[in-house]
N, CA, C and O atoms as a DFTB+ gen file, in Angstrom:
280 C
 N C O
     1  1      67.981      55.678     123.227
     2  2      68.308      55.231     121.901
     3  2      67.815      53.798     121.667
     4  3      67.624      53.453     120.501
     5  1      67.548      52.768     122.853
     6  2      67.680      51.418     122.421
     7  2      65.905      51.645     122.638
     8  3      65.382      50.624     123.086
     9  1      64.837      52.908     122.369
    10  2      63.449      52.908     122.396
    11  2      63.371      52.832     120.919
    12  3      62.551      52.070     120.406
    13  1      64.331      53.719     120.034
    14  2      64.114      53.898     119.260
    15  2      64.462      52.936     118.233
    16  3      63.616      52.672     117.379
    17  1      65.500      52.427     118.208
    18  2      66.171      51.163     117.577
    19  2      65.072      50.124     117.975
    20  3      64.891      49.255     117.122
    21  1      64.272      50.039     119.145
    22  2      63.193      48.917     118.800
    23  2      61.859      49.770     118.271
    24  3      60.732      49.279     118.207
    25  1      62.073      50.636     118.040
    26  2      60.565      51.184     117.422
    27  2      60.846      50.943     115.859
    28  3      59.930      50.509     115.160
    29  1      61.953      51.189     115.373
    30  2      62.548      51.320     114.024
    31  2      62.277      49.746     113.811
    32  3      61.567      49.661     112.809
    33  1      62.514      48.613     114.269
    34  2      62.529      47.360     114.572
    35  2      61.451      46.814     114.177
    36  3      61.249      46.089     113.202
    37  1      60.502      47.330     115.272
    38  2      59.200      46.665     114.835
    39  2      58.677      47.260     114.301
    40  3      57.723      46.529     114.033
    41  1      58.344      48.843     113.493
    42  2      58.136      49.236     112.192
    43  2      58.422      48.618     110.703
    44  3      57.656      48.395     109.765
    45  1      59.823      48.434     110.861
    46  2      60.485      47.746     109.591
    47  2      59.518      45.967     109.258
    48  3      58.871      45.519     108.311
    49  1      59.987      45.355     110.862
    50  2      59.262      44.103     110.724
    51  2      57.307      43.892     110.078
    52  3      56.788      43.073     109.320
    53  1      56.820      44.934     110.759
    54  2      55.623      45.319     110.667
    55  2      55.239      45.922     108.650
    56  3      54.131      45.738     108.146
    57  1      55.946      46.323     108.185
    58  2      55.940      47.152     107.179
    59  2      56.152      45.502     106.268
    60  3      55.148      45.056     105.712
    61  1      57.169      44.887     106.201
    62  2      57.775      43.992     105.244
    63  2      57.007      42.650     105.510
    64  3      56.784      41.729     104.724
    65  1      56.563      42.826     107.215
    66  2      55.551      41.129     106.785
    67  2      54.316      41.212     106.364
    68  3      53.664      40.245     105.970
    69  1      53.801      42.695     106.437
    70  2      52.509      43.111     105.920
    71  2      52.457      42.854     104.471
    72  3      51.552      42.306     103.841
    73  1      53.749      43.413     103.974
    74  2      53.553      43.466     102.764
    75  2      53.747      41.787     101.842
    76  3      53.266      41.532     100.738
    77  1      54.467      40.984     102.591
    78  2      54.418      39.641     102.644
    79  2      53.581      39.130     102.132
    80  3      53.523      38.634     101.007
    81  1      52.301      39.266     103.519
    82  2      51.317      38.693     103.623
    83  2      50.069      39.088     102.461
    84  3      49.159      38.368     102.051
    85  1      50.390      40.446     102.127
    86  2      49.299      40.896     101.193
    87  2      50.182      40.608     100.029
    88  3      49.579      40.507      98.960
    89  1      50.689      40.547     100.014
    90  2      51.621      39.530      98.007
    91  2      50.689      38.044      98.030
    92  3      49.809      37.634      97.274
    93  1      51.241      37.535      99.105
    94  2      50.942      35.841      99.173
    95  2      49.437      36.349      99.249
    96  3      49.034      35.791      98.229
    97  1      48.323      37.019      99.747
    98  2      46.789      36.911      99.603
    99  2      47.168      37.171      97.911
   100  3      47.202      36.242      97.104
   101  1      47.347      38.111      97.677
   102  2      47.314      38.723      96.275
   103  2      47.396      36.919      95.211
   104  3      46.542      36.357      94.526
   105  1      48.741      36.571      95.539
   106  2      49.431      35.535      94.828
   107  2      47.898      34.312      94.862
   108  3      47.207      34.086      93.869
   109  1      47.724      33.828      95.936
   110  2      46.607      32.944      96.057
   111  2      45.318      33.236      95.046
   112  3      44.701      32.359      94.441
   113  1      45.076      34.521      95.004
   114  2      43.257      35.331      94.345
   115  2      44.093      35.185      92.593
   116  3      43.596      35.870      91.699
   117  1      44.968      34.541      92.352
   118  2      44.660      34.890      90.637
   119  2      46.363      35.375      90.291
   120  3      46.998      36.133      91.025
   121  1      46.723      34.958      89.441
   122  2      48.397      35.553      88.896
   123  2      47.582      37.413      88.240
   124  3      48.246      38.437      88.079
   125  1      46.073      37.269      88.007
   126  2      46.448      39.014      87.913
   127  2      46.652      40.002      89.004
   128  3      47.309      41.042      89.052
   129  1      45.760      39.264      90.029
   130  2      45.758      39.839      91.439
   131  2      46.872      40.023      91.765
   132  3      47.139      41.003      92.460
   133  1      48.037      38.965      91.281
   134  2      49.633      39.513      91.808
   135  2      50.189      40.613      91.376
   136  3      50.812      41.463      92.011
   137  1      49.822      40.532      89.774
   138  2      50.030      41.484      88.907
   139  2      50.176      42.558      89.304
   140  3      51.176      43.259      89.458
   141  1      48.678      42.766      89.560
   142  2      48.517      44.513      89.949
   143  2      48.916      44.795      91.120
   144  3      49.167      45.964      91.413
   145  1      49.069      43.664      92.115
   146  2      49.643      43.995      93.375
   147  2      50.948      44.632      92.968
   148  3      51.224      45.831      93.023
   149  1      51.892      43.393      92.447
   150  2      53.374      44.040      91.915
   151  2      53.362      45.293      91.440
   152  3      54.068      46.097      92.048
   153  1      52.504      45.832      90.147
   154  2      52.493      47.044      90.056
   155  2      52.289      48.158      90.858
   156  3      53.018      49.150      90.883
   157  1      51.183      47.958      91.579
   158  2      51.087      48.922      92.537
   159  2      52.344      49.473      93.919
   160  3      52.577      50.646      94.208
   161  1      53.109      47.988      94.704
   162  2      54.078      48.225      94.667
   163  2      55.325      48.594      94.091
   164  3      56.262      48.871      94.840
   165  1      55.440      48.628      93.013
   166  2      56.668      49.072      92.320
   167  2      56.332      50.458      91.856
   168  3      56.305      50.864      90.694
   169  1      56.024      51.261      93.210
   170  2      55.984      53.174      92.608
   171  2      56.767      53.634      93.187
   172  3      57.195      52.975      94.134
   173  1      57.183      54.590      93.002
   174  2      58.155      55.747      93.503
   175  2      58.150      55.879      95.074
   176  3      59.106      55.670      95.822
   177  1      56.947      56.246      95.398
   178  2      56.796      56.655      97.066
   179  2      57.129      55.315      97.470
   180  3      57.872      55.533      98.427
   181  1      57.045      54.008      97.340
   182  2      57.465      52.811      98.341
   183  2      58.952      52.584      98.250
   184  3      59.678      52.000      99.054
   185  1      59.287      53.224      96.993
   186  2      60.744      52.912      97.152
   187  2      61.339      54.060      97.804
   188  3      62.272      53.897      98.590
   189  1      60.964      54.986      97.592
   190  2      61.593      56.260      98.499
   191  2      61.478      55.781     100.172
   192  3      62.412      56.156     100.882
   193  1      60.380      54.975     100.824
   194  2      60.024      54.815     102.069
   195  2      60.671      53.467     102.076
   196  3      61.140      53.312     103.204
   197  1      60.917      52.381     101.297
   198  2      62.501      51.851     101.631
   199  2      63.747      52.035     101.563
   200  3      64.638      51.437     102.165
   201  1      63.835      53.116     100.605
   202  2      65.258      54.024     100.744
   203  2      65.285      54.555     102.353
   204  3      66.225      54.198     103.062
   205  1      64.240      55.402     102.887
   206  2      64.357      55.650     104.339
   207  2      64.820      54.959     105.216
   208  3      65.788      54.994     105.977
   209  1      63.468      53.916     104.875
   210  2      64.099      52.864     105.698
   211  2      64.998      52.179     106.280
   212  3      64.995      51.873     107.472
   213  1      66.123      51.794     105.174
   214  2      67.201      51.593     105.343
   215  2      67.948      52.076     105.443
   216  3      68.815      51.489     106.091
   217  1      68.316      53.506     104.942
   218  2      69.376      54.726     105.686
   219  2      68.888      54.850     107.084
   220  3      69.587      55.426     107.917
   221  1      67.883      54.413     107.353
   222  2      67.461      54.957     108.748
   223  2      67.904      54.122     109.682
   224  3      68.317      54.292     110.829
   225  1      67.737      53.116     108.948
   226  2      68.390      51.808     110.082
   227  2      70.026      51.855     109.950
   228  3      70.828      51.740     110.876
   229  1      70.224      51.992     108.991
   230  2      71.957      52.312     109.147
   231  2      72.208      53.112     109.821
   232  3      73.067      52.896     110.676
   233  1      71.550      54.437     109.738
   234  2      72.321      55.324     110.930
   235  2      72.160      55.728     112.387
   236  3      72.832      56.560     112.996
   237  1      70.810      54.744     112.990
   238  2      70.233      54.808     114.192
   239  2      71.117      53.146     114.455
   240  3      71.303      52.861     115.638
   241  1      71.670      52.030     113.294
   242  2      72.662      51.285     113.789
   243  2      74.122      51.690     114.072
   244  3      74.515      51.117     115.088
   245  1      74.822      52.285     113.658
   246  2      75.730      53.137     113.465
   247  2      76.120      53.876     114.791
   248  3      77.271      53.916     115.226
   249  1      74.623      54.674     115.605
   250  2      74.665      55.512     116.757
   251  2      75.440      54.337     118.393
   252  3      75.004      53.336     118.962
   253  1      76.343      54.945     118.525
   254  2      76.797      53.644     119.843
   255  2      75.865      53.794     121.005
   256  3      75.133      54.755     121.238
   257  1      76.023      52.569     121.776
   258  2      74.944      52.870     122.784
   259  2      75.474      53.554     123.864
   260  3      76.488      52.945     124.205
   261  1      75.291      54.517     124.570
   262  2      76.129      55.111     126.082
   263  2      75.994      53.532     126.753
   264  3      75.075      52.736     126.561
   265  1      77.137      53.360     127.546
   266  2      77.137      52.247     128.892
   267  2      77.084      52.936     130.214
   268  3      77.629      53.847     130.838
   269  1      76.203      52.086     130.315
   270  2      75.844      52.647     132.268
   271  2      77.421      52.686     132.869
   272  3      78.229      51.775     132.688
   273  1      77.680      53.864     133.583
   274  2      78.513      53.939     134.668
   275  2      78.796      52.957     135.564
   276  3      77.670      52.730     136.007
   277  1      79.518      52.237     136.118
   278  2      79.491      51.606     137.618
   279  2      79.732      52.222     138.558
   280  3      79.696      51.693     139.669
């Protein structure tokens, strides 16, 4: 479980600084370049794949971890 909670981890991290980083290029090339960036992010499928996202992380946070035996 704690493979998956860091795969979910650095997916999420990977997904949100990407998208960061391509706003701020966007933001730098021109306020239209942001524009259409913003638009293009604001569709259906990215919000559905942060809706995932975050139910996903809630309920793979949620899962307890087994503790090793002594």
């Amino acid at each position: 479980m704690k493979l998956a909670k860091l795969v979910l981890v650095i997916g999420i991290v990977a997904l949100v600084g990407g998208g960061y980083i391509a706003s701020q290029i966007a933001w730098w090339q021109g306020s239209e370049q942001a524009m259409a960036y913003a638009a293009k992010v604001d569709q259906p499928p990215i919000r559905i794949l942060a809706s995932i996202l975050f139910f996903g992380a809630i309920i793979v946070g949620s899962i307890p971890e087994k503790e090793p035996k002594p």
